[in-house]
C-alpha positions as CSV (number, residue, x, y, z in Angstrom):
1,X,128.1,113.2,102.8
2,X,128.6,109.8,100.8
3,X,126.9,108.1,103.8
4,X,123.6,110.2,103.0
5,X,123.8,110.2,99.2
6,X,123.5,106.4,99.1
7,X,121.3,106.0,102.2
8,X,119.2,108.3,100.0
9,X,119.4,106.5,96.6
10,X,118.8,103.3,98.3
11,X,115.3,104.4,100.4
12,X,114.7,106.5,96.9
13,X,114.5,103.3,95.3
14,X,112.5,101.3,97.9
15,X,110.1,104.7,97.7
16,X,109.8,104.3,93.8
17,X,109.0,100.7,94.3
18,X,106.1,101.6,96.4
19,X,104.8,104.4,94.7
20,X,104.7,101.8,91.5
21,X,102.2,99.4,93.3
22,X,100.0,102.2,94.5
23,X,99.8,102.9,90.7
24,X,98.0,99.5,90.1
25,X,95.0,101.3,91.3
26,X,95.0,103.3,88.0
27,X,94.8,100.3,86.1
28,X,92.6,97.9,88.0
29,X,89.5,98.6,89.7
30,X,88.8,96.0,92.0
31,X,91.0,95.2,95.0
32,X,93.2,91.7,95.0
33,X,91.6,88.7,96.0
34,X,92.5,87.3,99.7
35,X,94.4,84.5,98.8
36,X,96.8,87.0,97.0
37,X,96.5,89.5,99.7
38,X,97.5,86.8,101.8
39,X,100.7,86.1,99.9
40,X,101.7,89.2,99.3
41,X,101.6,89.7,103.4
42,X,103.4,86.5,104.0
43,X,106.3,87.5,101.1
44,X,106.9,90.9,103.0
45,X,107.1,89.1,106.5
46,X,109.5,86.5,105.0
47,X,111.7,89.4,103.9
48,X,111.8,91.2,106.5
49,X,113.0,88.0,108.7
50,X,115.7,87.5,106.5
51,X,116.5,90.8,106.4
52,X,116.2,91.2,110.0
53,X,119.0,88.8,110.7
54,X,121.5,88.6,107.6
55,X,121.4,92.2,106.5
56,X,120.9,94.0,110.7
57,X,121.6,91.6,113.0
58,X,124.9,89.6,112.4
59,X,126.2,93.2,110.7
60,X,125.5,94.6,114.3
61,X,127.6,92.0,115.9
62,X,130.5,92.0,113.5
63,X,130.3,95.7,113.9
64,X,130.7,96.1,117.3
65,X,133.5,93.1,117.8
66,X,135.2,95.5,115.3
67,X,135.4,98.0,117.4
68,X,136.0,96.0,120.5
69,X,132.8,95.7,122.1
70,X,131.1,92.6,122.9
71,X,128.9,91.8,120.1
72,X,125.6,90.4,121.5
73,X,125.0,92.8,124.0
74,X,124.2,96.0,121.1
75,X,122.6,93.9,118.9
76,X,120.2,92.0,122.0
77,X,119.8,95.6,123.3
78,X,119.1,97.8,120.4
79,X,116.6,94.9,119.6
80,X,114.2,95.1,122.3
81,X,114.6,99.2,122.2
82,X,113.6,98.8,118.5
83,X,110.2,96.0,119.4
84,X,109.7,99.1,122.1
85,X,109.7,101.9,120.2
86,X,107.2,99.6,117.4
87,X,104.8,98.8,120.3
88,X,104.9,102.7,121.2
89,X,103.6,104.2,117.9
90,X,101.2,101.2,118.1
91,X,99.8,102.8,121.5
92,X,100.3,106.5,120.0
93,X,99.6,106.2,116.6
94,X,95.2,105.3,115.5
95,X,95.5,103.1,112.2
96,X,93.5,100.5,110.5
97,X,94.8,97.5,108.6
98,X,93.4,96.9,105.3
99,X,90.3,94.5,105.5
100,X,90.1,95.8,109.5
101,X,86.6,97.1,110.4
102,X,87.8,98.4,113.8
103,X,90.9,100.6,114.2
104,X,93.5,100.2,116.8
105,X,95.6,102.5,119.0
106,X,93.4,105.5,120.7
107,X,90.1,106.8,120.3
108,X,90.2,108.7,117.4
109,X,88.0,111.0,114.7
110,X,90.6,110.6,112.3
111,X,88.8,109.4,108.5
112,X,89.2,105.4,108.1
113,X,91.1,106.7,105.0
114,X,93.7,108.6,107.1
115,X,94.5,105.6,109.3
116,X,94.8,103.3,106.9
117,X,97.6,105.3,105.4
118,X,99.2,105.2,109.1
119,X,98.9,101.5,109.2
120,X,101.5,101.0,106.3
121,X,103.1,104.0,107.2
122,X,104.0,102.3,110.4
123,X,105.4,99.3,108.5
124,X,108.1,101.7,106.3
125,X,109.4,103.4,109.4
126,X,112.1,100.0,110.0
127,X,112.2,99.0,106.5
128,X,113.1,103.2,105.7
129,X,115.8,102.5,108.8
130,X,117.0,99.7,107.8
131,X,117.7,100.5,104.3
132,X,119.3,103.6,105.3
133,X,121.7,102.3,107.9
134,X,123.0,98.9,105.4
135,X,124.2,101.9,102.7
136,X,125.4,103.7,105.7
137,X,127.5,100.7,106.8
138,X,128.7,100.4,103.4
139,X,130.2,103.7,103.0
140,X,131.8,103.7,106.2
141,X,133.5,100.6,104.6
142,X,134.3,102.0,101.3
143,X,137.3,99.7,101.2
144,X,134.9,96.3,101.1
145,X,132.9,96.2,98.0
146,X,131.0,93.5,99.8
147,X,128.8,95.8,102.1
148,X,127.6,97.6,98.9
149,X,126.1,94.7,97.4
150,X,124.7,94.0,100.9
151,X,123.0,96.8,100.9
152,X,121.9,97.1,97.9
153,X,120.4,93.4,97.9
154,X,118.7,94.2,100.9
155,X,117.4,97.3,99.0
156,X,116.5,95.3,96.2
157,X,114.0,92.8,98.7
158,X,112.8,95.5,100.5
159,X,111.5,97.0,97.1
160,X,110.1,93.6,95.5
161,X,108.6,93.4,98.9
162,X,107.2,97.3,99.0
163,X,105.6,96.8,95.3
164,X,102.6,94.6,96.8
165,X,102.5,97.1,99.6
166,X,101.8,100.0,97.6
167,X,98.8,98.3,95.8
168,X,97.5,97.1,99.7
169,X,97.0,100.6,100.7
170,X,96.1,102.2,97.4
171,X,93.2,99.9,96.2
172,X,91.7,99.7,99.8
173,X,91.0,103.3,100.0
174,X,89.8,103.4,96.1
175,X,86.9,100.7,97.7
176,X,86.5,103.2,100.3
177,X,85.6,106.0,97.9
178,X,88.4,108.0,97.4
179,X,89.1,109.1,94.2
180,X,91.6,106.9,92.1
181,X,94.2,109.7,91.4
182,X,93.9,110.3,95.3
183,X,94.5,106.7,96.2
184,X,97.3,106.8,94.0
185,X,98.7,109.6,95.7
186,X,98.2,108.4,99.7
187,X,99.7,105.2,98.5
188,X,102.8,106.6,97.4
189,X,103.2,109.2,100.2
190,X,102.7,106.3,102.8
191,X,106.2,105.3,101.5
192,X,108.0,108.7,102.0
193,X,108.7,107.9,105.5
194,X,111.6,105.5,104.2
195,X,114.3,108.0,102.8
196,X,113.2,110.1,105.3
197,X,114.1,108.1,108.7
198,X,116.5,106.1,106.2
199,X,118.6,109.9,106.2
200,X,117.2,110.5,110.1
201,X,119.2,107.8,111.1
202,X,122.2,107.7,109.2
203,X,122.7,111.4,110.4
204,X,122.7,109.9,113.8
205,X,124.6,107.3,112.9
206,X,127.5,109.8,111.4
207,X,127.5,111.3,114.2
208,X,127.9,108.9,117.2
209,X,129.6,106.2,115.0
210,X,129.5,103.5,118.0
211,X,126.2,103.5,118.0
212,X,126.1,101.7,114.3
213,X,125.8,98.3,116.1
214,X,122.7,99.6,118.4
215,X,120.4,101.3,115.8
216,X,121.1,98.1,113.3
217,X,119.7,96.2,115.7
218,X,116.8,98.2,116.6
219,X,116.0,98.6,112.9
220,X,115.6,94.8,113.0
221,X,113.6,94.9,116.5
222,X,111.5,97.1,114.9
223,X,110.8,95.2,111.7
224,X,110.5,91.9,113.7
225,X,108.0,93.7,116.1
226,X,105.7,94.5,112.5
227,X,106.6,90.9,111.2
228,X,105.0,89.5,114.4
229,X,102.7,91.4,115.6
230,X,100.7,92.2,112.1
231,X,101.9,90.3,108.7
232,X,101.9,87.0,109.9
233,X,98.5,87.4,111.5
234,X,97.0,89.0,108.6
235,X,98.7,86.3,106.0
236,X,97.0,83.7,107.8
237,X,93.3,85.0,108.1
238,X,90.2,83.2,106.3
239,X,90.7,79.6,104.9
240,X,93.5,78.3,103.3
241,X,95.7,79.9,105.4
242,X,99.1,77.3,103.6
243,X,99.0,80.4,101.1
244,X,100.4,82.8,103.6
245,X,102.8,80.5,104.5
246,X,104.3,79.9,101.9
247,X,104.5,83.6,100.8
248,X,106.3,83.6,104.2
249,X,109.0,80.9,103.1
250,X,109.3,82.6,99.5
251,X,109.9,85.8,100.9
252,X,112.8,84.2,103.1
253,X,114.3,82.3,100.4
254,X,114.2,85.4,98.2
255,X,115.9,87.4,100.6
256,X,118.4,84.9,101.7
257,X,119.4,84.0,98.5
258,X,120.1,87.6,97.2
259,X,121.9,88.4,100.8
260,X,124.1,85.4,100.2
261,X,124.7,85.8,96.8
262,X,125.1,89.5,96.4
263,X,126.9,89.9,100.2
């Protein structure tokens, strides 16, 4: 039960975090400009690759020497299952990227609106998984006051990180029409997918502890898969493309530092 009361609190804050940048669209009524749209994108792929390694990865390895196993082959193999089931919904799942004038994934009739909610909604499905699984780890070490402040560092970048992303899906659907309370609304909702595969998988994670080591991994195959396949691109579209960059690098720092520091 402690597992799922902190997996909970710590996706509930990454939620709250989002739902605060969709509010900007209350307060502002033009969309950011590309260059900071461009940072923003960058920041949340730096996180995530920090995250992805410090806060999924090594954990998976240390997790499964612990309980005898060799190390690389969980976190190599729930990796790729995690890039896999990422590239899946991608087939599955029609979205559009904000700033996208053609959607991806099938043929669909769904409103732009509608899969430009799935686009970030496809983004907080690892970062939800992630969260969820690092507070998961840290009650099953109750003993080590270390993996709390792991987890909660990674929940900390994950919601500095989810801020920007709350404002990228609200304010692009207020310039597609929709009503500001409305915008407000889709944003925030686009981030309830985080407690809730956050709690998904620390269920499953109760209940077949050795597979701790495999879904940490594909939490962070998962989020590299988004990191590759669409932040990086879309940090460095347009000119000055350095910007993205070094959103990317600050977002790593960021997350490396409070890792370090608070693990």
């Amino acid at each position: 039960m402690n597992m799922i009361l902190w997996a909970a609190c710590g996706t509930g804050f990454t939620f709250l975090m989002t739902a605060l940048g969709a509010a900007t669209v209350l307060f502002f009524r033009r969309s950011i400009s590309g260059s900071l749209q461009r940072i923003f994108l960058g920041f949340a792929a730096g996180v995530m690759i920090a995250a992805s390694v410090w806060s999924l990865i090594i954990p998976a390895v240390e997790e499964a020497q612990a309980q005898g196993k060799i190390g690389w082959i969980p976190a190599a193999g729930g990796f790729v299952l995690g890039v896999l089931f990422l590239l899946g919904l991608d087939y599955l799942l029609p979205h559009l990227h904000p700033g996208a004038r053609e959607p991806e994934g099938p043929h669909s009739r769904l409103k732009r609106t509608t899969m430009l909610i799935f686009a970030v909604t496809l983004h907080n499905i690892p970062e939800g998984m992630s969260v969820g699984l690092s507070f998961a780890l840290a009650a099953q070490h109750a003993e080590d006051p270390t993996a709390l402040t792991a987890a909660m560092a990674l929940a900390l970048g994950m919601g500095i990180q989810n801020f920007p992303e709350g404002a990228a899906i609200s304010l692009p659907l207020r310039q597609e029409g929709v009503k500001r309370s409305r915008a407000f609304l889709y944003g925030a909702l686009s981030g309830i997918v985080e407690p809730v595969f956050g709690i998904l998988t620390v269920l499953i994670a109760g209940g077949i502890a050795p597979l701790m080591p495999w879904l940490l991994s594909f939490a962070a195959g998962a989020m590299m898969y988004v990191v590759v396949e669409e932040l990086i691109p879309e940090a460095h579209l347009g000119e000055h493309s350095n910007t993205g960059t070094l959103g990317v690098m600050a977002g790593f720092l960021v997350m490396m530092v409070l890792d370090i520091a608070l693990g």
